[in-house]
C-alpha positions in Angstrom: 89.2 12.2 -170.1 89.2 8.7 -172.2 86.1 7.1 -174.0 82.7 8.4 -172.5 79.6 6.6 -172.7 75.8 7.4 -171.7 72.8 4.8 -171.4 69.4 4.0 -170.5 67.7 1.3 -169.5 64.0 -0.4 -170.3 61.3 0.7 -168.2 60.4 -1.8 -165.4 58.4 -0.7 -162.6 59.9 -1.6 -159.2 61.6 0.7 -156.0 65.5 -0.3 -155.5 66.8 0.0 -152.4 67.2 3.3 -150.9 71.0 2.9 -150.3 71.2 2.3 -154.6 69.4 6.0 -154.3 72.2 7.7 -152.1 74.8 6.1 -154.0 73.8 6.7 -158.0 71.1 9.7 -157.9 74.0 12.2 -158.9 75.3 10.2 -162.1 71.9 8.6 -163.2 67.9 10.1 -163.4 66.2 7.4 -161.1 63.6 5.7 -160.9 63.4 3.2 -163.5 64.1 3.6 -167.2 67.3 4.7 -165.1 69.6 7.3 -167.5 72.4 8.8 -167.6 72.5 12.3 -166.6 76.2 12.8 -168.0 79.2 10.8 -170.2 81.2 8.7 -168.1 83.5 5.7 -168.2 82.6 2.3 -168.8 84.0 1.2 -165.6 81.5 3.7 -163.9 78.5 2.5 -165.5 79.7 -1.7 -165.1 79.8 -0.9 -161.5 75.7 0.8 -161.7 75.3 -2.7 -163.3 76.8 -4.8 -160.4 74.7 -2.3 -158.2 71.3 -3.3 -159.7 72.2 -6.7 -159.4 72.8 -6.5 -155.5 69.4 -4.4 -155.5 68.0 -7.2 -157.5 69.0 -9.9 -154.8 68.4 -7.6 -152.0 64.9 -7.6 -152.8 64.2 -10.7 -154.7 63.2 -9.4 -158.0 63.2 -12.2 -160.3 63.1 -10.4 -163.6 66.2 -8.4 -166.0 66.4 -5.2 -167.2 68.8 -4.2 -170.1 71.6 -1.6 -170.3 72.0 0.2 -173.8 75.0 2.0 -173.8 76.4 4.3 -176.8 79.8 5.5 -176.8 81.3 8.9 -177.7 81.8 7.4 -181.0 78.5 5.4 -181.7 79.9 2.4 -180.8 76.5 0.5 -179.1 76.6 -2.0 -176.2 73.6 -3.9 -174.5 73.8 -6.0 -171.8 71.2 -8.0 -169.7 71.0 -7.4 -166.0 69.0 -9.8 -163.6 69.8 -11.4 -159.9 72.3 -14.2 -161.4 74.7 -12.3 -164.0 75.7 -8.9 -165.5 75.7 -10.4 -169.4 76.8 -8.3 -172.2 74.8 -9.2 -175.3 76.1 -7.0 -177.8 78.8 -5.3 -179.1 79.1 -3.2 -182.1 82.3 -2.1 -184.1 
């Protein structure tokens, strides 16, 4: 199964793109603060992050919204999403 993670984001209010909808609304409680509904990989949840992104670009929102995920064993990440970069601000041992 390897390391699971979950996360939420900050609330924002905004509508993504309805193809973002089709694509994620199994895996994550939309609309925004998006969640996850299950554990999953990291991989998983860095491709929801190049997703918003797109979203982001597609329809010109110039703000961020941040990603706090937790690990299966407490280990914390947070990164920063906007329409330039997927940045991870923290790590934690």
């Amino acid at each position: 199964m390897g390391y699971r993670l979950t996360f939420t984001t900050d609330d924002i209010r905004m509508s993504l793109p309805e193809w973002f909808h089709d694509k994620w609304h199994t895996l994550v409680h939309l609309p925004m603060p998006m969640s996850s509904k299950d554990e999953r990989r990291l991989c998983v949840w860095l491709e929801l992050m190049e997703d918003t992104q797109k979203a982001f670009k597609e329809i010109e929102y110039h703000y961020r919204v941040y990603f706090i995920i937790m690990g299966e064993d407490g280990k914390l990440y947070q990164y920063r999403v906007d329409k330039e970069r997927v940045e991870n601000l923290l790590s934690t041992d």
